[in-house]
Structures are given as structure tokens and as C-alpha cells.
N, C-alpha and C positions, 0 to 999 in steps of 0.2 A: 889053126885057131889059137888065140893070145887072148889071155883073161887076167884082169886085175881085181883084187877086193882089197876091204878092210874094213876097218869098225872103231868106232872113235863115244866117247859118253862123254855129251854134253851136259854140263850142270846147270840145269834150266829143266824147268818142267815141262810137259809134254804139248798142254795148249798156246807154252810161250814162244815154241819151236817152232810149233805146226803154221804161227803166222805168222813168224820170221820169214818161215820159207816162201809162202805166197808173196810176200814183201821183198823177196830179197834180191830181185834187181830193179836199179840198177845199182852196184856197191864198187867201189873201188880197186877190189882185189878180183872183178868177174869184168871188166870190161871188153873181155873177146866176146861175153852176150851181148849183141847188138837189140836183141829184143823178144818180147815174150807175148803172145796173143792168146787170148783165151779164146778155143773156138767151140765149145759147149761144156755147160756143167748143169748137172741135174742129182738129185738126191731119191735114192731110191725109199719107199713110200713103205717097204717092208722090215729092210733090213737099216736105215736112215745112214747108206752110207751114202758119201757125196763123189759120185765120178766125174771129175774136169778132165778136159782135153785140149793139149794148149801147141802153141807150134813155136819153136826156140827157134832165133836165126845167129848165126855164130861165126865170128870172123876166126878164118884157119890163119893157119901159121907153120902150114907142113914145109919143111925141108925145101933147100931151091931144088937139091938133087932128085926128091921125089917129085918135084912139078914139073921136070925137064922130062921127065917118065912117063908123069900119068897127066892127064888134063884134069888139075884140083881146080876149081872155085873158088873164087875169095871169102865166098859165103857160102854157107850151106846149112841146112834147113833141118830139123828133129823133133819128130811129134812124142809130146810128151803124155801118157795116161796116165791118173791118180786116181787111187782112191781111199778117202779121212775115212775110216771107223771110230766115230766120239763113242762111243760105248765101251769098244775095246782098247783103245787109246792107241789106235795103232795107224799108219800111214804107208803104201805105198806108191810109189811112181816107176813107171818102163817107160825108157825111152827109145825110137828107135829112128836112125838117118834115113832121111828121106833124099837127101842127095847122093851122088856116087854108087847105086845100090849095082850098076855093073862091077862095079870095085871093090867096094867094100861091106860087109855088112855088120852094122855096129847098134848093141844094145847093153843099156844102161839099167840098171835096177838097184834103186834108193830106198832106202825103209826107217821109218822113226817111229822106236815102241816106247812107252813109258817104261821106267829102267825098271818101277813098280808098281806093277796096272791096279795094287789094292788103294795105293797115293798118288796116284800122276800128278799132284799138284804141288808136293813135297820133295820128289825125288827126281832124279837126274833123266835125261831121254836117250836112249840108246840108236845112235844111227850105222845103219849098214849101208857098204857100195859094192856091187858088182860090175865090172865091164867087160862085154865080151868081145873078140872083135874079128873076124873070118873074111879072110881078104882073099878075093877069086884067083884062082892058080896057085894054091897054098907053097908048091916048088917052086914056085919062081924070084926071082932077086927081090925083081917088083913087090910082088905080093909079101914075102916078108917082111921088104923096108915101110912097108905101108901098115902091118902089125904092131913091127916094134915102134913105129911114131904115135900110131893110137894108142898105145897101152902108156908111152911115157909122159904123152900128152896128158890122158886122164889120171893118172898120178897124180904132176904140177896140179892138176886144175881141181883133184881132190881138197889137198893143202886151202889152197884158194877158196873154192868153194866153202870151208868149212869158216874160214875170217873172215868171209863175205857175211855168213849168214850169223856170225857173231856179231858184228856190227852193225847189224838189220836188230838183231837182240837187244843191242844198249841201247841205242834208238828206242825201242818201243818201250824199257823199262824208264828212260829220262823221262819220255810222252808220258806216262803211265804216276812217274813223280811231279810233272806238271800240272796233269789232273787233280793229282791230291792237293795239291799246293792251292790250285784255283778254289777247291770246293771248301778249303778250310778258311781262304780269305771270305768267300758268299757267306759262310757259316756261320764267322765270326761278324759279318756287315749285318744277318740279319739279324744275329743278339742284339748288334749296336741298335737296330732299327725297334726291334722289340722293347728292349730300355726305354726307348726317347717316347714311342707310341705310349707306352703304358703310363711313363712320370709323366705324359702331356695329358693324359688322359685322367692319372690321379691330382692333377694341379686342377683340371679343368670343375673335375666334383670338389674341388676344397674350393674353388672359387664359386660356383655355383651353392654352397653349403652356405658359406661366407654373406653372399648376398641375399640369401633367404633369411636369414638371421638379421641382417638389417631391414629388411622390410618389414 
């Protein structure tokens, strides 16, 4: 077995994160995800946390010399579980292959906590990765060149991953400075509208005054 981690503090608060991630394909720097399905999400009624379950399909890119070895896929498939705690400010996801599973077996586990659960909205988001990865016949050529591609893979696609969902991040703060932009032009249209109502409305009693007085 071949296991990778790390830990990286993004500077963005914790609910800016947590919808980056929902959001974050398809991005530029993630295009081996070919796609992302939601296949149930429910919100538990005691503890309000929200568990989704989603199914990732992911273009490989293993070695020719390990395809000449083993019968890889061009696609293959990974169920993802989550679960948001908005109380506790905290996120996790396990992911695990659903293809290959006589060859290989590989799981994922992502975590994003507010860097400080008393400010999640002020302070930075702490994210963690783990990956594991236990390829059948742990002695054999095979089975190790099939470790070391998964662990160097999910390295590159750490990196990756992490500009992907930065980019998913500017994005939603531009959105987020277009909202304001829009609400400040309404804002300022309905003073203008307010002005013109009320001067049309104090002309309207001066003209009304005006013509009582002549009659």
C-alpha cells in the first residue's frame, strides 16, 4: 500500500470554499473530470448535516507500459460521499473507485475546516488530502507500478485541483461584485424615481393650491 497527503490554507472563508467546491467543475486545470453526477443528497433532520453522493467519471492517463500489463479503461468511474456540517464549519468527502476494484483499490479523503470555527467568515479554510492506494499482488512489478502511478497521479492532480477550485473562487467573488454593482445601480434608479415622484407630486399641490386661489 502507497499513501499520499497534504494540507494547503486557503485564504477565503469557509462558506466561500465550500461552494467553490460544489461548483468546481468543469475548470480548466481539472479537465481529466469528464463529469460529475449527483446521485442523492438529503440533509439530516437532527444533526442538519447534508450527505450528497455523487459519481465522478475521469479520463486516465496510466503509463502505455502499465496498459500493455493490465487492461486500464479510458474512463473510470469514483463514488464520491460528503458530508457539509454548517454548524461546525466543517466538510468532508471519501472517495472511492469503482472501476478496476480487481486491481486496484483506491480511496480519497478531502476535508475543509474553517482555519477559525469562532470566525469562519473572517479567516482562512484549512483543507486536507489523503490518498491511499492497495494494488492486488502488493509483490508483484505490476502491482507496484500501478501504486506508484496512482500516488504520482494524485499529487499532479492535488496541485491542480487546488487552481481549479481557485478559479471556481474568483468567479464567484466577480459574481458576487456584479451583484453589488447591479443592486447599487436599482438603488440609486429608485432615489432617482423617488425624487421625480415626490417633485411631481409637490408641483401637482402647488398647482392645485394655485388654482384654488384663483377661483
Amino acid at each position: 500500500m502507497k499513501f499520499t497527503e497534504n494540507q494547503y490554507l486557503f485564504a477565503h472563508p469557509f462558506g466561500t470554499i465550500t461552494e467553490a467546491n460544489w461548483r468546481k467543475y468543469p475548470n480548466e486545470y481539472s479537465s481529466h473530470v469528464l463529469s460529475v453526477d449527483i446521485l442523492s443528497r438529503e440533509v439530516c433532520p437532527t444533526t442538519g448535516v447534508l450527505r450528497s453522493e455523487r459519481l465522478v467519471s475521469v479520463k486516465q492517463s496510466a503509463p502505455a507500459l502499465l496498459r500493455r500489463l493490465l487492461p486500464i479503461p479510458e474512463v473510470t468511474y469514483f463514488r464520491e460521499v460528503s458530508f457539509l456540517d454548517p454548524k461546525r464549519k466543517s466538510y468532508k468527502a471519501i472517495s472511492n473507485n469503482l472501476s478496476m476494484r480487481s486491481i486496484v483499490d483506491v480511496e480519497e479523503t478531502c476535508e475543509f475546516n474553517a482555519a477559525d470555527p469562532q470566525s469562519p467568515d473572517s479567516g482562512g479554510t484549512v483543507f486536507k488530502q489523503r490518498a491511499e492506494v492497495n494494488a492486488l499482488g502488493a509483490l508483484s512489478y505490476a502491482a507496484r507500478l500501478v501504486e506508484e502511478t496512482a500516488v504520482s497521479s494524485f499529487k499532479a492532480n492535488s496541485w491542480k485541483g487546488r487552481q481549479g477550485l481557485e478559479t471556481v473562487v474568483d468567479k464567484i467573488l466577480m459574481e458576487a461584485e456584479g451583484l453589488e454593482a447591479g443592486f447599487k445601480e436599482l438603488e440609486a434608479e429608485f432615489k432617482n424615481l423617488e425624487a421625480d415622484f415626490k417633485e411631481g407630486i409637490e408641483a401637482g399641490i402647488e398647482g392645485m393650491r394655485r388654482g384654488s386661489v384663483g377661483l
